[in-house]
FISEKOL-619017 format. One line per field, with one value per residue (C-alpha): x, y, z. Coordinates in nm, 3 decimals, always signed. Layout:
REM FISEKOL-619017
u <- [X	...];
v <- [Y	...];
w <- [Z	...];
This chain:
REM FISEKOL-619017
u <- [+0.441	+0.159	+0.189	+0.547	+0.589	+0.228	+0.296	+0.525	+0.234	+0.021	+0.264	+0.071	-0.219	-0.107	-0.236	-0.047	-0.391	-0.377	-0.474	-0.759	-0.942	-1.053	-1.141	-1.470	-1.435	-1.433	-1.093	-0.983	-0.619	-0.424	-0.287	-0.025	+0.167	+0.151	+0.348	+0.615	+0.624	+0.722	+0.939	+1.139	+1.208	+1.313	+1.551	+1.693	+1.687	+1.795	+1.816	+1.834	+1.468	+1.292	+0.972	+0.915	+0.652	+0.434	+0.488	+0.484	+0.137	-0.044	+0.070	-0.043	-0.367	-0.419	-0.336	-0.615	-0.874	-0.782	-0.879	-1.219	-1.126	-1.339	-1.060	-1.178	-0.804	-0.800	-0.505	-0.478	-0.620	-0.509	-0.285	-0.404	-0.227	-0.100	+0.097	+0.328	+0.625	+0.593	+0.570	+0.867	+1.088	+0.944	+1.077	+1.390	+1.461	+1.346	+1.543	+1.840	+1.843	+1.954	+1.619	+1.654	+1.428	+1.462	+1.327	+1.047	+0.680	+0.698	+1.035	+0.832	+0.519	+0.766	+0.915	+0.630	+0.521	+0.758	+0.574	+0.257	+0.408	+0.446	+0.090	-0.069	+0.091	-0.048	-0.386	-0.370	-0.253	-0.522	-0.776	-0.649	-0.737	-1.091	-1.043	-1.163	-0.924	-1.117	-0.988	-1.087	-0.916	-0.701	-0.521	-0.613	-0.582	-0.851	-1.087	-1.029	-1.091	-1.403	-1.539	-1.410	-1.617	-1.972	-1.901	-1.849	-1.490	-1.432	-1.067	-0.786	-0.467	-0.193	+0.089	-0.003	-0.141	-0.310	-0.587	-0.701	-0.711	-0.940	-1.232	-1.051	-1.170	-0.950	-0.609	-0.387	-0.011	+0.288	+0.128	+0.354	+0.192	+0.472	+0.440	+0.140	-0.018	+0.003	-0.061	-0.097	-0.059	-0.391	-0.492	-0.882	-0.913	-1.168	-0.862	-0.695	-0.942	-1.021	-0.661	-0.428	-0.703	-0.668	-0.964	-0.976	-0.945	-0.629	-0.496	-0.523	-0.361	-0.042	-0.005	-0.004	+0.279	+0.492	+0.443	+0.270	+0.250	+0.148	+0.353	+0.638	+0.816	+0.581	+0.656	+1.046	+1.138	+0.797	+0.826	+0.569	+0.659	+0.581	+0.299	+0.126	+0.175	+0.006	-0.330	-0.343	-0.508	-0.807	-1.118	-1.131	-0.952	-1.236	-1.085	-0.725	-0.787	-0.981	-0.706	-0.459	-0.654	-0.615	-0.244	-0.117	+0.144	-0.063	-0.138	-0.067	-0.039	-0.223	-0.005	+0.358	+0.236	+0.081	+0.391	+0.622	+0.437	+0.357	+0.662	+0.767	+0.505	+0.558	+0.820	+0.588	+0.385	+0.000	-0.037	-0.290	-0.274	-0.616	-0.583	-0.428	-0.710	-0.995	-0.788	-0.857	-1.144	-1.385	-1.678	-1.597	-1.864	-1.804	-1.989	-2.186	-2.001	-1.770	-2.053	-2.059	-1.770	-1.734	-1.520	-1.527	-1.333	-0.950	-0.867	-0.664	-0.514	-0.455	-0.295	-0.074	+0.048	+0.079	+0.308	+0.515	+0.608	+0.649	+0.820	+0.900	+0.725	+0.624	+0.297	+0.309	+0.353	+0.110	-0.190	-0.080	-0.118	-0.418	-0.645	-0.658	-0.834	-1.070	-1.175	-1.226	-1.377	-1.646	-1.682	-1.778	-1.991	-2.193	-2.266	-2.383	-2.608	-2.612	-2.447	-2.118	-2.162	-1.806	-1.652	-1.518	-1.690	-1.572	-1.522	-1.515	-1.341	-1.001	-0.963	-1.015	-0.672	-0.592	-0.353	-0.288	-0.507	-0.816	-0.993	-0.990	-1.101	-0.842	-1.062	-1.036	-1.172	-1.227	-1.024	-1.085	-1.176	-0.928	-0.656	-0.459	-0.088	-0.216	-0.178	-0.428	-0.772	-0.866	-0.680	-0.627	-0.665	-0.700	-0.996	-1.163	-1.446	-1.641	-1.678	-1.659	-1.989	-2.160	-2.063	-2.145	-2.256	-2.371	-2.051	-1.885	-2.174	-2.135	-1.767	-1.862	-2.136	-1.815	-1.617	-1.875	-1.973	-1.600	-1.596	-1.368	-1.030	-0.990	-0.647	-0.559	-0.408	-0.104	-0.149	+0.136	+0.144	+0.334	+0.541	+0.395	+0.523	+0.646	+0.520	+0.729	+0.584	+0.622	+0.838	+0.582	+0.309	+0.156	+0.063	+0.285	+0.259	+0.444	+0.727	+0.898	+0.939	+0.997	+1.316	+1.218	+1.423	+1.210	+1.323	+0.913	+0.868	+1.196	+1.134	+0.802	+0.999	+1.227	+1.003	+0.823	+1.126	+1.278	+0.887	+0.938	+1.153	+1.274	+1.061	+1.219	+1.206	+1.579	+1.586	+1.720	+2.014	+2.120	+2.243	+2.043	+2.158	+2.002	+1.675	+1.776	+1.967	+1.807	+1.791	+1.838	+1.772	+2.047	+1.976	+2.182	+1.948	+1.796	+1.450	+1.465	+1.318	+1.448	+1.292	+1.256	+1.162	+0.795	+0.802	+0.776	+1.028	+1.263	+1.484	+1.783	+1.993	+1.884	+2.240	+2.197	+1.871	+1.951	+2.284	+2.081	+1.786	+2.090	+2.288	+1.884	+1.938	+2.284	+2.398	+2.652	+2.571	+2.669	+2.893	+2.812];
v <- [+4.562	+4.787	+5.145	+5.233	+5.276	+5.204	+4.927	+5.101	+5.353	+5.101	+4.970	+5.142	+4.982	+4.617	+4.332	+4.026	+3.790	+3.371	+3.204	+3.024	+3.352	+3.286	+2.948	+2.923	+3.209	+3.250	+3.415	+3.547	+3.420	+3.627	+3.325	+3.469	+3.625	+3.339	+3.160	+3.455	+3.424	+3.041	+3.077	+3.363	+3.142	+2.832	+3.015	+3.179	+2.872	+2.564	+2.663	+2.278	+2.261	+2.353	+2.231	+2.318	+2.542	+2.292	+2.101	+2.477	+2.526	+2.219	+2.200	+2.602	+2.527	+2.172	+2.385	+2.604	+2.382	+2.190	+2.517	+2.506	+2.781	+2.887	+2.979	+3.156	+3.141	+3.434	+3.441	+3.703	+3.795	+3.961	+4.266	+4.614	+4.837	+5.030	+4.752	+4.651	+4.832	+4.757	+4.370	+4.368	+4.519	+4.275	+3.934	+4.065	+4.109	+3.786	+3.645	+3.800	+4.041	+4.425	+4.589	+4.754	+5.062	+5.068	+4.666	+4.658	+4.550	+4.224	+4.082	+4.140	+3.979	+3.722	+3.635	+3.658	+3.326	+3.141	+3.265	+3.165	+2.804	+2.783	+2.893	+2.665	+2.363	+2.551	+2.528	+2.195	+2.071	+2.329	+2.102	+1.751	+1.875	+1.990	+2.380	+2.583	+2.855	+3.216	+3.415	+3.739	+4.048	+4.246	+4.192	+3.926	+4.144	+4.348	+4.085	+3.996	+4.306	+4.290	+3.942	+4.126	+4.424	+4.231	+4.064	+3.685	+3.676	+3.783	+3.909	+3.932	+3.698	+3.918	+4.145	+4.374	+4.678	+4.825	+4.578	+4.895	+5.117	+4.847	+4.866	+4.597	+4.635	+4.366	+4.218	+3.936	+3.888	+3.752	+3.422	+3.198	+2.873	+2.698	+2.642	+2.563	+2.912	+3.040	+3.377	+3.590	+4.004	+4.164	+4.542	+4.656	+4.951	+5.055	+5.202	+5.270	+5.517	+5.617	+5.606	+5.730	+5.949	+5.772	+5.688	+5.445	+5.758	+5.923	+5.600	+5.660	+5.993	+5.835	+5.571	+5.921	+6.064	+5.783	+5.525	+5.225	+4.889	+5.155	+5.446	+5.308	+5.685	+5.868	+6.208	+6.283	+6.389	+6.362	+6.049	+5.955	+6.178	+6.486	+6.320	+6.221	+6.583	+6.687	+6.513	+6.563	+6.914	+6.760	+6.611	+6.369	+6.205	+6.330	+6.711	+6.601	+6.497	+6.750	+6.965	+6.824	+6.851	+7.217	+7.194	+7.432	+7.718	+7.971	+7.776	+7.926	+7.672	+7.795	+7.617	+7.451	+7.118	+7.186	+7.413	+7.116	+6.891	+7.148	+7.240	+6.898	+6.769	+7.113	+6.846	+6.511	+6.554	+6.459	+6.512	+6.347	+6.025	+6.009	+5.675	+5.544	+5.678	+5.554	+5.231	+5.157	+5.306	+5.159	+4.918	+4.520	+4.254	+3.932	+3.669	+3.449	+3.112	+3.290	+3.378	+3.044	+2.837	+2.452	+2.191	+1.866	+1.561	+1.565	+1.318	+1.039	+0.856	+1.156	+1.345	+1.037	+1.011	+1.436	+1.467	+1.169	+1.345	+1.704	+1.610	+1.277	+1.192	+0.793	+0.629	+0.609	+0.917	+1.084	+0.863	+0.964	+1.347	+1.355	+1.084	+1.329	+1.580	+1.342	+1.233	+1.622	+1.671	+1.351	+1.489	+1.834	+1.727	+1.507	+1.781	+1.992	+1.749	+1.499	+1.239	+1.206	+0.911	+0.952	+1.000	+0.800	+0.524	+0.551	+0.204	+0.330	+0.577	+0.400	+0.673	+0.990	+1.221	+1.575	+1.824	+2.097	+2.168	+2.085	+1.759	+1.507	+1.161	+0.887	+0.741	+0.429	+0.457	+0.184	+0.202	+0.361	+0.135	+0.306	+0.292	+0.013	+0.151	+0.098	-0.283	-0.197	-0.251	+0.088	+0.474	+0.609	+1.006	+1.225	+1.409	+1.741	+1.520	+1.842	+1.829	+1.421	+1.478	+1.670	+1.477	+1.070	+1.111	+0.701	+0.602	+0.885	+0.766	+0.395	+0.481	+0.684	+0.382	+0.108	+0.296	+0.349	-0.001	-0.087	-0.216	+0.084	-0.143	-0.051	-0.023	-0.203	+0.134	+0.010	-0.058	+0.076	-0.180	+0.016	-0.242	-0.302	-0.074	-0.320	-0.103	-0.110	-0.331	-0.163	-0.328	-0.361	-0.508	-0.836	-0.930	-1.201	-1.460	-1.800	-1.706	-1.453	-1.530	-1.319	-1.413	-1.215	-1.143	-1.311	-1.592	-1.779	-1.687	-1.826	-2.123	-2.179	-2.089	-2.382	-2.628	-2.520	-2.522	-2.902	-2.998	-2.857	-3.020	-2.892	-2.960	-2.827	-3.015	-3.096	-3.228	-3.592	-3.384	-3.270	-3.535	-3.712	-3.495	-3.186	-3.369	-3.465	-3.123	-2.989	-2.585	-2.387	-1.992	-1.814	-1.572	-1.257	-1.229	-0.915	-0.839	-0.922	-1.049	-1.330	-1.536	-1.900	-2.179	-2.233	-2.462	-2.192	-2.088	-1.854	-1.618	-1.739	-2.048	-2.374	-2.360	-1.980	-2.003	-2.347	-2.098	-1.827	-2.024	-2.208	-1.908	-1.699	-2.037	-1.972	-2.294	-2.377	-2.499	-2.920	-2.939	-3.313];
w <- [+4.950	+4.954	+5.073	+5.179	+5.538	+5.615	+5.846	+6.071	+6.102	+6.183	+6.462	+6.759	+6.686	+6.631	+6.822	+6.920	+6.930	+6.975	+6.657	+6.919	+6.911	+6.525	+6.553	+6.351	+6.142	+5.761	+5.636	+5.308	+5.205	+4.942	+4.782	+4.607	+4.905	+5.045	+4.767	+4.771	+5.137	+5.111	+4.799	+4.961	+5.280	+5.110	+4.912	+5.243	+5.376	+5.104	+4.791	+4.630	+4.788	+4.479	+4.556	+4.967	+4.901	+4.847	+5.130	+5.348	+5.147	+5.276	+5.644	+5.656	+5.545	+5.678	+6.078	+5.967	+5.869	+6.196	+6.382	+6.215	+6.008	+5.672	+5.393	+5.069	+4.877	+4.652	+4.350	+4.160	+3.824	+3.548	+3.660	+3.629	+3.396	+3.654	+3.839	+3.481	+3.565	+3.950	+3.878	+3.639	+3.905	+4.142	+3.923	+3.851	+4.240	+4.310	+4.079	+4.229	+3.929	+3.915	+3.856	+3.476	+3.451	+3.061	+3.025	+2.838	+2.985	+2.797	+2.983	+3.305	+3.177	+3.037	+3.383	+3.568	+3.384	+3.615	+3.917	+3.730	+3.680	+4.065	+4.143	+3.931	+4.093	+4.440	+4.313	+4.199	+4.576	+4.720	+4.454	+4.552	+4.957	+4.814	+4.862	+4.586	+4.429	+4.314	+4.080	+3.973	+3.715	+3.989	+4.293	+4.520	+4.856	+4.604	+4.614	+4.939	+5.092	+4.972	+5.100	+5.408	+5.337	+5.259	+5.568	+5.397	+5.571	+5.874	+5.808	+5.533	+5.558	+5.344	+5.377	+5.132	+5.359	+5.061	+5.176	+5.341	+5.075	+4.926	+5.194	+5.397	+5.797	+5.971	+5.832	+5.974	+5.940	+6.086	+6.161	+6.417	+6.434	+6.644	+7.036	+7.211	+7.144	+6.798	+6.747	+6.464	+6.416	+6.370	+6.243	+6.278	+6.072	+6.338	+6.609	+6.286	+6.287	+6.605	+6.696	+6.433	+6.276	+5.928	+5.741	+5.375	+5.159	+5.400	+5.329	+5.014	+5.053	+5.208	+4.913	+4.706	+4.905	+5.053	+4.759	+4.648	+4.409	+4.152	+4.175	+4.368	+4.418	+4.522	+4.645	+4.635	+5.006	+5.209	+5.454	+5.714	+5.942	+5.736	+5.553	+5.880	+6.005	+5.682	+5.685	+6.077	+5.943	+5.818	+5.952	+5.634	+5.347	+5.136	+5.217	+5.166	+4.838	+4.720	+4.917	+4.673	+4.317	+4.412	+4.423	+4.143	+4.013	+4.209	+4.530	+4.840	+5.131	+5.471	+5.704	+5.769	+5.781	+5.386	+5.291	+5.363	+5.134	+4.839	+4.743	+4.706	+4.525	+4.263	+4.131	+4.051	+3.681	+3.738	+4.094	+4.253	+4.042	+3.953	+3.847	+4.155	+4.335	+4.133	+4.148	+4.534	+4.569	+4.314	+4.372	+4.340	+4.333	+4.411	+4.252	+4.421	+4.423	+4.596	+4.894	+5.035	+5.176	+4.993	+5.113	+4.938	+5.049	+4.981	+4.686	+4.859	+4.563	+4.379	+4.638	+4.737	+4.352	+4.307	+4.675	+4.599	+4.217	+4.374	+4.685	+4.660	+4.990	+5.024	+5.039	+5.368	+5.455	+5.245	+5.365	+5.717	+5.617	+5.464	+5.640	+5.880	+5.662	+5.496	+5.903	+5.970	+5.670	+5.720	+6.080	+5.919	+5.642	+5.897	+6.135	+5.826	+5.619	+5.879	+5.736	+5.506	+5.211	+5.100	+5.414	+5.665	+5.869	+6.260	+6.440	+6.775	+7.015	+7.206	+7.433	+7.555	+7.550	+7.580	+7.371	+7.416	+7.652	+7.445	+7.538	+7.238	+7.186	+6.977	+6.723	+6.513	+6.147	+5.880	+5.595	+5.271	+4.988	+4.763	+5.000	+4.848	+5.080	+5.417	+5.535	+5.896	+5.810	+5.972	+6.103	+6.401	+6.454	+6.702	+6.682	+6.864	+7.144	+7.084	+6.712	+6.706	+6.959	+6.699	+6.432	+6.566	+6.907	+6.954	+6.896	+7.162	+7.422	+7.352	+7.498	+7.759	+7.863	+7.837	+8.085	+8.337	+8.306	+8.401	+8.796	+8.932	+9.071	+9.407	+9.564	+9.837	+10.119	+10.256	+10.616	+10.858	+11.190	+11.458	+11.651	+12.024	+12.281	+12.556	+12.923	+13.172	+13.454	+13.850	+14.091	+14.318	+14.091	+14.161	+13.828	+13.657	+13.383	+13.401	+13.248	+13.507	+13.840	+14.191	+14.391	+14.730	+15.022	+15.284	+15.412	+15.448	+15.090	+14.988	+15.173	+14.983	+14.674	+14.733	+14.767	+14.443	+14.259	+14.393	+14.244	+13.913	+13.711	+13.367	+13.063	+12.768	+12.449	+12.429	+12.765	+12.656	+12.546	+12.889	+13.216	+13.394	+13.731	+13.595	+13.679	+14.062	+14.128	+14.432	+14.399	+14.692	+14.652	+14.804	+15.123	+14.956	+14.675	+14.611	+14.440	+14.075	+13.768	+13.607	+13.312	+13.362	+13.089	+13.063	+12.774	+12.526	+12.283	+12.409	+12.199	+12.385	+12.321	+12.551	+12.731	+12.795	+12.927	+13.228	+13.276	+13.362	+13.567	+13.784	+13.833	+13.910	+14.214	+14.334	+14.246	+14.017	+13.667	+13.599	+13.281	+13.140];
């Protein structure tokens, strides 16, 4: 929950950024809203699905460590004081249970143990894929706000928005990692400051007046709109709150604004909750394992055994879920220390392939010793080319030298042959082949004509089928004829039939054409 309302104050200054922009970075997970988050949706969702959080858990984390992403997962420790009542309320809701003001501590403490149960088989998945799980006494978005503030994580993953209150300056929600672009809500307290005019300590202030994990109430009657009026009057949340330890019988409030919230808060015992303030506002250290970022590689055989008791989920499927992680993991470790002993040995690179717009490489890997499910002697994954570069660059270039070696196939272009345009020969040219012939008009040339003709007698290759007269016919060229063109057999092939073609070379004569 965090500070009542605070969120929807926070609206303006939301970003909608892609989850591409935080590639590389170190992030701070608050572990336990993450559970919630998970065991609130499968309830919404299936309720027979007792055990979907776990399978939600490792596909979150297994997209962000595919995203070169650094995540220190923070549970939380033991509860402060202040928080008993609020966590007791919490259980019974989620257990679909009227809230009972008069319960003692203990039933709270006594149901939270279920919630307990469920994060310790978290953080044994978290351990089998080689993520460490920190713990310290408080809240987890406590802790986590400070890696944030010493600058070891870049941001906070949580809902809580007391994150802030904590020294928190950049918190992530509302992650969406479907689609081709996920994108995740982000809140820099910078604007939040320069914007909305509300520093860590008038934060503080509004967890005072609207409500928070450890005075749920807060002031009877003041919402955000009148608290936000309210601290608009000062320069600093320092000045609010010492503004507020002021508050008294005999106070007179200077303006509207103050009025509005005095006379309210004449009806809340022990105003300003000292201890809520010191609560946010104190000094954490973080020890220093929890400075550096270790990975170690995921526990095949383990994980294979723990995912097929929790969720049932085969052999098969398990090794094709986390082989994946133990390649990203080798590829990590190598570009790190330079080599990875326990990792995984790459065979070669099949191809080069691109998703998602990034430009990959599909690589073949020997198999695991250990690996006594998979019957291929080796795995295929699809890997980043960038990081796969970095990590075994001889076996990228001995690729890259294979296909260049590879004679380029050249295709044949498909030739288009335009069909000859037949021109169109003049009437009065004097250019002719063999196979046309000139019947004139003059009587000298038709004479010579004649005589050429009674020479030549026809040669075609089916001449033995025709009579012997067709030999001894005597062709005289009538005197009528006009100037044409006529095709005459040449000994070629002609498209026309045999028959057509002595029709058309007796009747080209005048004379009438001998049936046998």
């Amino acid at each position: 929950m965090g500070v009542k309302d605070l969120w929807s104050i926070l609206e303006p200054v939301r970003e909608r950024r892609p989850l591409d922009d935080l590639d590389g970075e170190s992030l701070a997970v608050d572990l336990g809203f993450w559970v919630c988050q998970m065991q609130t949706a499968v309830r919404s969702a299936a309720s027979g699905l007792q055990k979907i959080y776990l399978r939600n858990l490792f596909f979150r984390i297994a997209a962000l460590l595919q995203r070169n992403m650094r995540l220190f997962l923070v549970a939380d420790g033991k509860p402060p004081d202040l928080k008993k009542d609020t966590m007791r309320r919490r259980i019974q809701q989620q257990q679909g249970k009227r809230p009972d003001p008069t319960a003692p501590s203990q039933q709270g403490q006594a149901n939270r143990s279920r919630f307990m149960g469920v994060m310790k088989e978290c953080c044994e998945l978290i351990a089998l894929m080689g993520l460490p799980v920190f713990q310290l006494d408080g809240e987890a978005e406590a802790t986590c706000a400070t890696l944030n503030q010493d600058g070891i994580a870049a941001a906070v993953i949580t809902d809580d928005s007391d994150a802030f209150l904590y020294g928190a300056s950049t918190v992530l929600r509302n992650f969406s990692l479907e689609g081709k672009q996920p994108t995740v809500d982000c809140y820099r307290m910078e604007r939040i400051e320069k914007e909305l005019g509300l520093d860590r300590e008038k934060l503080v202030c509004l967890a005072l007046l609207l409500g928070c994990d450890y005075g749920e109430k807060g002031v009877p009657g003041v919402g955000k709109e009148t608290a936000m009026r309210f601290l608009s009057d000062f320069h600093s949340g320092r000045a609010v709150l010492d503004r507020m330890r002021e508050w008294n019988d005999t106070f007179r409030p200077t303006t509207a604004a103050e009025s509005a919230v005095f006379k309210r808060v004449l009806s809340v015992q022990s105003f300003p909750n000292e201890a809520i303030v010191e609560e946010y506002l104190k000094e954490q250290i973080v020890p220093l394992h929890m400075c550096d970022f270790t990975w170690t590689r995921p526990k095949l055989t383990d994980f294979i055994l723990f995912m097929g008791g929790k969720l049932e989920w085969t052999d098969d499927y398990s090794v094709a879920k986390v082989v994946p992680l133990i390649a990203l993991w080798t590829m990590r470790e190598c570009v790190a220390n330079g080599s990875a002993i326990k990792g995984l040995q790459p065979v070669c690179v099949v191809k080069k392939r691109v998703r998602n717009g990034c430009q990959c490489v599909e690589v073949q890997w020997k198999r695991l010793t250990e690996d006594q499910t998979t019957i291929e002697g080796h795995y295929i994954t699809l890997e980043s080319t960038e990081l796969f570069a970095a990590a075994f660059p001889d076996i990228l270039s001995q690729f890259d030298k294979a296909q260049a070696d590879k004679k380029p196939v050249k295709r044949s272009r498909a030739i288009k042959i335009k069909a000859p345009v037949q021109e169109e020969t003049p009437a009065d040219d004097n250019i002719f082949d063999d196979s046309v012939i000139l019947i004139p008009d003059d009587e000298t040339e038709q004479a010579e004509l004649e005589t050429s003709f009674r020479d030549q007698p026809l040669t075609h290759p089916l001449e033995d089928a025709v009579s012997e007269s067709f030999k001894d016919l005597a062709i005289d060229a009538p005197q009528d004829n006009k100037l044409k063109v006529v095709e005459i057999d040449s000994g070629r092939e002609s498209p026309l039939p045999l028959m057509e073609r002595l029709k058309l070379k007796y009747r080209a004569q005048g004379q009438p054409f001998p049936h046998p």
